[in-house]
N, C-alpha and C positions, 0 to 999 in steps of 0.2 A: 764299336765298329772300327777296323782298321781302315787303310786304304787299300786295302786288293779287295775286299767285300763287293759287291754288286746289290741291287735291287731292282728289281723291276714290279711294277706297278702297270696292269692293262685292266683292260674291260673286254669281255664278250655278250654281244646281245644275242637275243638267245630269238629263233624264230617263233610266230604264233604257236601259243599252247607247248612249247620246250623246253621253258624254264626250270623245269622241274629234272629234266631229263639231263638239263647243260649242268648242273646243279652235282647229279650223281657222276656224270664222268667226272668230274672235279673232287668226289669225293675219293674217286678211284683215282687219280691224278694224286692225289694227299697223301692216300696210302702209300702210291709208287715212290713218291721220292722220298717218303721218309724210311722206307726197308732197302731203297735201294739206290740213294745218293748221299753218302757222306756228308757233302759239298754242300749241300743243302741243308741251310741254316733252320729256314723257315718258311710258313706257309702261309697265309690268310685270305683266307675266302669271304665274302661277303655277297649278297645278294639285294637285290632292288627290284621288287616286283612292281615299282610303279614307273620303271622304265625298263623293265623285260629283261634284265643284267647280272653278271655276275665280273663283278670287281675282284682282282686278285692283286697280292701283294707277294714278290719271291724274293729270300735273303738268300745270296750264294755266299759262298766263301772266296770265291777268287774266278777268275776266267776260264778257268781248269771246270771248274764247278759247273759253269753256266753254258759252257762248251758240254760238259756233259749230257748236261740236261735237254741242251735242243737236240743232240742224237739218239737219246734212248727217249724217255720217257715223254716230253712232247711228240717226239718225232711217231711214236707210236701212238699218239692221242687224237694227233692234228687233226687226220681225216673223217676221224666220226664228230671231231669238234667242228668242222667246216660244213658237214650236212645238215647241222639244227642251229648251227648261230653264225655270224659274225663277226670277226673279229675287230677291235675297236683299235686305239693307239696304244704302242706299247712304250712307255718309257721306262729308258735303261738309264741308271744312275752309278757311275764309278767309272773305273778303266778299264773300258769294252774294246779290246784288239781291234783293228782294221776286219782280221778275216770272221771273226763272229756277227759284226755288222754286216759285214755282207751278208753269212748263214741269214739272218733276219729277214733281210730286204728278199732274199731269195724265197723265203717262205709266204713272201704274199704279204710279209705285219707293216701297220704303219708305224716305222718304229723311231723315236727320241731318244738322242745320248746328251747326258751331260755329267759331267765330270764334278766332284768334290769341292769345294772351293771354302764353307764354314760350318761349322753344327759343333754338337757334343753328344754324349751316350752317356748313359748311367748306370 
């Protein structure tokens, strides 16, 4: 992973008896960005049915990427994702511009930036 990479890491709780339902939009979310964001590294979806959830992990390629992504394919998810769950915290990990932090805040998420400081990749 270089340094213009991003990740983000959130949660949606999903309401009584929609888990299943938060589940398939996501699988349709999966589909979307891999036929149709470059920019989009990667996806991981996980589930917790013993706290009603669905934990997600996105690897972009750079701010281009992740700009992308909140205008098309979130942006067209959001509203049927707001009618059966909630959305939990999102934290964003890399060099998130000023103006895509705002996109965030604007869209309702409770969202976390932090910036790169050590690690390694293999």
């Amino acid at each position: 992973m270089d340094n213009q990479h991003i990740t983000v890491v959130y949660k949606w709780i999903a309401k009584e008896g929609k888990l299943g339902e938060l589940s398939s939009i996501y699988a349709d979310v999966t589909r979307a960005m891999q036929e149709n964001e470059s920019g989009a590294l990667a996806v991981q979806c996980y589930v917790s049915e013993e706290e009603n959830a669905l934990y997600v992990r996105d690897e972009f390629q750079d701010a281009g990427a992740l700009g992308f992504h909140l205008q098309s394919t979130a942006a067209a998810h959001f509203p049927a994702l707001l009618e059966i769950a909630m959305p939990g915290p999102f934290y964003f990990f890399g060099e998130v511009p000023e103006p895509l932090k705002q996109a965030t805040r604007q869209m309702g998420l409770s969202s976390e930036f932090g910036t790169r400081t050590s690690g390694f990749s293999r």
